[in-house]
Structures are given as structure tokens and as C-alpha cells.
SERO-4910 file (N, C-alpha, C, O; in steps of 0.05 Angstrom, whole numbers):
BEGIN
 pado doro    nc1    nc2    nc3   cac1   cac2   cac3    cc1    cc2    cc3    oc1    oc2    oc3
  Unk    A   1581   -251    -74   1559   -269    -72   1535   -255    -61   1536   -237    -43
  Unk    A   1515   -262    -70   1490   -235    -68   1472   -265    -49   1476   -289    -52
  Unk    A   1453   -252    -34   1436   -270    -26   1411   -258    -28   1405   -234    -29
  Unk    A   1394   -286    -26   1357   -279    -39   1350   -273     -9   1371   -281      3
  Unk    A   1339   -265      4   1315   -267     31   1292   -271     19   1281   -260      1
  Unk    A   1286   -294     33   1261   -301     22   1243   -286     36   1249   -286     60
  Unk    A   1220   -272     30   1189   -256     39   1186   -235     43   1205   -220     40
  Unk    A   1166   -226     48   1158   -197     33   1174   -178     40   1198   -184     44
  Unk    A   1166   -153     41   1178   -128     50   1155   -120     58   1133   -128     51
  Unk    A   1164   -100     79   1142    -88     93   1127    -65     78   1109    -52     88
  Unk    A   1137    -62     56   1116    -42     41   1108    -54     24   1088    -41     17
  Unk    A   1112    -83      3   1091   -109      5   1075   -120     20   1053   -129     11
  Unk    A   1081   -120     38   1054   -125     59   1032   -109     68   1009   -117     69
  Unk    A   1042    -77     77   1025    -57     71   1009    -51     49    987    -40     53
  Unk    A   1016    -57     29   1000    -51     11    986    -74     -1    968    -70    -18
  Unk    A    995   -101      9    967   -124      0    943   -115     21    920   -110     14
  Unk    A    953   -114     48    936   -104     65    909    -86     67    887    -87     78
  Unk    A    923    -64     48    906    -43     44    890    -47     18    870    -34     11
  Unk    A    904    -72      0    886    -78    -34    864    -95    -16    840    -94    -21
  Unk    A    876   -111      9    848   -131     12    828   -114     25    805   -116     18
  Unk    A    837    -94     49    820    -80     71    792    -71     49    768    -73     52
  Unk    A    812    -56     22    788    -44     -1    772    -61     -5    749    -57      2
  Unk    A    780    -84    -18    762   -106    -31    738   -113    -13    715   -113    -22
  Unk    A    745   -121     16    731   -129     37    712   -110     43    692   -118     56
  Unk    A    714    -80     36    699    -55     44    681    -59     28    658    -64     34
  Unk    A    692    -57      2    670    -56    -29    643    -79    -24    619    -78    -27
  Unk    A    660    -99    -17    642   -126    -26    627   -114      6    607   -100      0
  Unk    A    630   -116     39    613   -116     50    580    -91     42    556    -94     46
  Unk    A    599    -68     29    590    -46     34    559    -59     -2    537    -49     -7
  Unk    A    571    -77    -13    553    -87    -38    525   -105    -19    501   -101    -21
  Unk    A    535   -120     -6    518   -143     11    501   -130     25    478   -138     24
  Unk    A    507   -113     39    492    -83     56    474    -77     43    453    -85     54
  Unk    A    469    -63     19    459    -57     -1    435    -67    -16    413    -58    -20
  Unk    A    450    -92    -23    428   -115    -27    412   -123     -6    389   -125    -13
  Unk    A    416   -129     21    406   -129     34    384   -115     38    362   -127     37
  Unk    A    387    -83     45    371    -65     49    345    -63     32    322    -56     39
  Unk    A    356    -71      3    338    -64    -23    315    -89    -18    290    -86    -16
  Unk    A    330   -114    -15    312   -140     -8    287   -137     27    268   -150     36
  Unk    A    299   -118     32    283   -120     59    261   -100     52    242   -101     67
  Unk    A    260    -82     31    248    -60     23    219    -78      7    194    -77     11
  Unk    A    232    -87     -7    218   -107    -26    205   -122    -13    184   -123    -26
  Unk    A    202   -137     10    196   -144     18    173   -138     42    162   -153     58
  Unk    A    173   -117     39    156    -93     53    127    -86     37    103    -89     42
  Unk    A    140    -78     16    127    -70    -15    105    -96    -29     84    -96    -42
  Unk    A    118   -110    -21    103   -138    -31     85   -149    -10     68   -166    -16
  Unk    A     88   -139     18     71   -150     40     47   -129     39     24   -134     45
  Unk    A     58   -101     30     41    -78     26     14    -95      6     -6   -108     12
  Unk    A     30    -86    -22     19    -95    -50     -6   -119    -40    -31   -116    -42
  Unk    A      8   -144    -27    -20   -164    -22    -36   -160     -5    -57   -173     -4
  Unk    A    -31   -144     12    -49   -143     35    -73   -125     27    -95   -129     37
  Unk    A    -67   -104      6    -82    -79      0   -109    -88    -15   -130    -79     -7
  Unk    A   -108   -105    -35   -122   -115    -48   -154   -123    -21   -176   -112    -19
  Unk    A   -142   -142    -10   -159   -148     18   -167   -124     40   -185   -125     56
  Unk    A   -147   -100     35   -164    -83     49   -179    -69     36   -195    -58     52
  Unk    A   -184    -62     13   -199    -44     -7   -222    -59     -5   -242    -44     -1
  Unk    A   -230    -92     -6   -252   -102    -10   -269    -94     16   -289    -81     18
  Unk    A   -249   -109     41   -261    -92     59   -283    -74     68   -305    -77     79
  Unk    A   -266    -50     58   -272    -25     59   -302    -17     46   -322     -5     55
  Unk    A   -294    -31     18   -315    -19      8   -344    -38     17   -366    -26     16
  Unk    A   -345    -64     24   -370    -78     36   -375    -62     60   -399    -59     65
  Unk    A   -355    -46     82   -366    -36    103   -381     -6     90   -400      3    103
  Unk    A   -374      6     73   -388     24     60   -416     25     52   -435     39     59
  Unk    A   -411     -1     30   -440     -9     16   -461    -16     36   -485    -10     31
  Unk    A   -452    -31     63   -468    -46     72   -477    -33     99   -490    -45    116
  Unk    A   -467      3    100   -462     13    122   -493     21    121   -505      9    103
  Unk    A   -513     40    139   -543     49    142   -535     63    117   -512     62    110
  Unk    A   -558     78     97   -546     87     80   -546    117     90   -536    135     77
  Unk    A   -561    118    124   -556    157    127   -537    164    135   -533    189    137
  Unk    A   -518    145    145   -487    150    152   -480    168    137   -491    168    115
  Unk    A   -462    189    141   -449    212    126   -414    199    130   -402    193    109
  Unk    A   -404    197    151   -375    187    163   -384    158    170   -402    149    183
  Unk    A   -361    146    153   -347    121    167   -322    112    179   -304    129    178
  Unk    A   -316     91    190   -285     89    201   -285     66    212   -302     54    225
  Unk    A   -255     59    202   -247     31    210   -217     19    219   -200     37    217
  Unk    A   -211      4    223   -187     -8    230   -186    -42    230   -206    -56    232
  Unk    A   -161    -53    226   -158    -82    226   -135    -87    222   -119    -69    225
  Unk    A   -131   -103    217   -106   -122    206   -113   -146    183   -132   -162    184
  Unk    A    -91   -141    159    -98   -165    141    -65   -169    134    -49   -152    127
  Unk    A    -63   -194    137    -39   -204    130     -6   -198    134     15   -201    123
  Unk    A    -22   -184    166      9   -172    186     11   -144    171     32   -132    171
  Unk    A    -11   -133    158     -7   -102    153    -31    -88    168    -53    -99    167
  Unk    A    -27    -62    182    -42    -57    199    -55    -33    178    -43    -25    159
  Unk    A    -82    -25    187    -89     -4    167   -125      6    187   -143     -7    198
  Unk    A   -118     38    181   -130     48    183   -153     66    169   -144     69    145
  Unk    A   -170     76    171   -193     86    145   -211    102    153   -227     93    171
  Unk    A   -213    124    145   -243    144    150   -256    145    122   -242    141    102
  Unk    A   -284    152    119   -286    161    100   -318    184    110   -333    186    130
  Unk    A   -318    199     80   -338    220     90   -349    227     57   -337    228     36
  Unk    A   -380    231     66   -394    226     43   -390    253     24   -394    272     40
  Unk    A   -385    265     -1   -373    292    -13   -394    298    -30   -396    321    -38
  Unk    A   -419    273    -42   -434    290    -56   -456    257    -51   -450    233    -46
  Unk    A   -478    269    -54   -499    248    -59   -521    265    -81   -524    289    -84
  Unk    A   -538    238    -97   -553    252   -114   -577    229   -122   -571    205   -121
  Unk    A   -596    236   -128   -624    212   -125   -618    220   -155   -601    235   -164
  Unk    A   -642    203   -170   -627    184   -195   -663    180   -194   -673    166   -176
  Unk    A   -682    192   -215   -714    181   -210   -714    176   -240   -705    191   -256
  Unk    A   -730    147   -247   -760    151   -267   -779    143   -269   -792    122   -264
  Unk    A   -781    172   -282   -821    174   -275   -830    173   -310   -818    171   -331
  Unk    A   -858    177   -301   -862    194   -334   -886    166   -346   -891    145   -335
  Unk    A   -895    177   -368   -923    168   -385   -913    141   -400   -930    124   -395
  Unk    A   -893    130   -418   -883    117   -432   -883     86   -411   -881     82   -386
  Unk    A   -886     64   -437   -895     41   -421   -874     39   -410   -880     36   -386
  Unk    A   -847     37   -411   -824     27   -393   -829     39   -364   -834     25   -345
  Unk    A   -828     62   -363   -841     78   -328   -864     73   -322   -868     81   -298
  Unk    A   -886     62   -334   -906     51   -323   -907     30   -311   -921     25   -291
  Unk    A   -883     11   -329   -885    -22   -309   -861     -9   -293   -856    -24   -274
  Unk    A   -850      5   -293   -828     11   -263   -841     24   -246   -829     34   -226
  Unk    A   -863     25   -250   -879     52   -239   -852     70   -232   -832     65   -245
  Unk    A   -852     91   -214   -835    110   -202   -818    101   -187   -824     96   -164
  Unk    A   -793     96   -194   -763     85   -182   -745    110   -173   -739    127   -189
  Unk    A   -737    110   -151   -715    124   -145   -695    110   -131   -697     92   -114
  Unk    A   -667    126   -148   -640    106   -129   -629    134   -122   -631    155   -136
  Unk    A   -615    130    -96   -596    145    -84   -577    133    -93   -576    109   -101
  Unk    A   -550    162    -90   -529    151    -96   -509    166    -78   -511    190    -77
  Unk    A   -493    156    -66   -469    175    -57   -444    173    -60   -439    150    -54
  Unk    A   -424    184    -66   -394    192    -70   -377    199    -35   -375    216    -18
  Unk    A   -367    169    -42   -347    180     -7   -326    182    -15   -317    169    -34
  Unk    A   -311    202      2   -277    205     -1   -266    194     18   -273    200     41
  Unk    A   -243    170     14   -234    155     35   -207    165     44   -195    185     34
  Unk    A   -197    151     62   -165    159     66   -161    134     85   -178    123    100
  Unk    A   -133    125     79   -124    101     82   -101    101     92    -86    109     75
  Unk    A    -89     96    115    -58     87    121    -60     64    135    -73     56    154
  Unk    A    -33     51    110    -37     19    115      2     15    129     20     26    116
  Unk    A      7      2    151     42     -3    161     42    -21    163     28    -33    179
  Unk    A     64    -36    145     75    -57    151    108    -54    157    124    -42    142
  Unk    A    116    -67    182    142    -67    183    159    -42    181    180    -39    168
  Unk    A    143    -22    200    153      7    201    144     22    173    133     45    173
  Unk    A    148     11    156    135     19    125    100     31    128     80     17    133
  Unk    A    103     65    123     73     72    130     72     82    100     90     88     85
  Unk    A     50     82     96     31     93     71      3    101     69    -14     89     83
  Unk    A     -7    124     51    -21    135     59    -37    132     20    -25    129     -1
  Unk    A    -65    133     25    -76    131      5   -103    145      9   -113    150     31
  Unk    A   -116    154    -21   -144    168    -22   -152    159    -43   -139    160    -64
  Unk    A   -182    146    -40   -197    143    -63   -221    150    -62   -226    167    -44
  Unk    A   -244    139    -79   -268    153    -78   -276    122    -82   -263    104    -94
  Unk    A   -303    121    -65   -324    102    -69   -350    106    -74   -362    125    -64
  Unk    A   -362     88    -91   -396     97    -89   -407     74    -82   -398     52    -86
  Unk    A   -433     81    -67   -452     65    -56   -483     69    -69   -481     85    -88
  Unk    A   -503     62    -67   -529     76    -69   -552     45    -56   -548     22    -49
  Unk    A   -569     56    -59   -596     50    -61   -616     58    -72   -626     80    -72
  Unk    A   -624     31    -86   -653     30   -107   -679     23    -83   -682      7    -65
  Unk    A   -694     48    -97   -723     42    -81   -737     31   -105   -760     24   -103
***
């Protein structure tokens, strides 16, 4: 007469153990992941809107700066992103007309300045730093 024992064996049990410990690894080590990517994103996107508002910024403190300023510089905060800015003037050039023809007669003699600044920008949000360079122009019509 043979008898059943009912439940596992200990090398059934070991080895559900170690199928679940995996599964439980995989899936936390997936959630981690996503996580990280979502927090990233979420950086990127606080970046992305804030930037828009700092470029405008920037460029009214430019346009609207004396126009014999050579260096500018700034700092603020827009929308929990912090950001910093120099800029320095790389070329300027006057812009005249003159001359006999009726159009320069009723303008009489007009001259506009113009200048070309090179900016530089680091904007941090949320440990997230970035760094940017553009060019702006300003002038004035006499």
C-alpha cells in the first residue's frame, strides 16, 4: 500500500521561491525605470515651458537696454526654473540713407545702428542644468 503526502518538497518550494524572487526583481526593477524616465520628463517639460518666457525676457532687457551698453547680465526665476544670462555685443554696424533721389530727400539722412549680441544661458530646474547660446539683434533708427 503506497501512500500520497500531501505538499510540496523542499526543492518545489525552492524553486517557486526563486521563479517569484525573479518575477518580483524584473517587475520592481521595470517600475524603477519608468519612474526615473517620468521624473526626467518631467524636468524637460518644466525646462521646455519656462524657456519660451525666458528668451522673451531676455531679449526686451537687450532691446530696451542704453544702446552703448557693450555687456549685459541677468538672472530670475520663471516658473520654478532658475536661469542665468550674459551677453556681449560681437559686431555692430550703422545702416545710412543719404543721396539726391526723392525717396532720401523726404527721409532726409536716416541712420540706424545695429548690433549683434552673443548670449549664453543656463537655465536649472530640479538639479536638471542646461546651457544655451544664441545671437540677438537690437538697433536704433535715428
Amino acid at each position: 500500500m503506497m501512500h500520497h503526502k500531501k505538499g510540496f518538497t523542499l526543492v518545489e518550494l525552492l524553486v517557486s521561491v526563486v521563479i517569484l524572487l525573479a518575477v518580483i526583481t524584473t517587475t520592481s526593477m521595470l517600475y524603477r525605470g519608468a519612474f526615473i524616465s517620468s521624473e526626467k520628463a518631467t524636468k524637460y517639460v518644466q525646462l521646455s515651458t519656462a524657456i519660451t518666457g525666458i528668451l522673451d525676457t531676455i531679449r526686451f532687457e537687450i532691446r530696451h537696454a542704453p544702446f552703448e551698453q557693450t555687456s549685459l547680465e541677468g538672472n530670475g526665476t520663471n516658473g520654478g526654473v532658475l536661469y542665468r544670462w550674459d551677453a556681449s555685443v560681437i559686431k555692430e554696424k550703422n545702416d545710412s540713407i543719404s543721396g539726391s533721389s526723392d525717396i532720401a530727400m523726404k527721409l532726409q539722412t536716416t541712420s540706424n545702428r545695429y548690433k549683434l549680441w552673443q548670449v549664453s544661458l543656463e537655465v536649472e530646474a530640479q538639479g536638471l542644468i542646461r546651457q544655451y547660446q544664441f545671437k540677438e539683434v537690437n538697433w536704433r533708427g535715428r
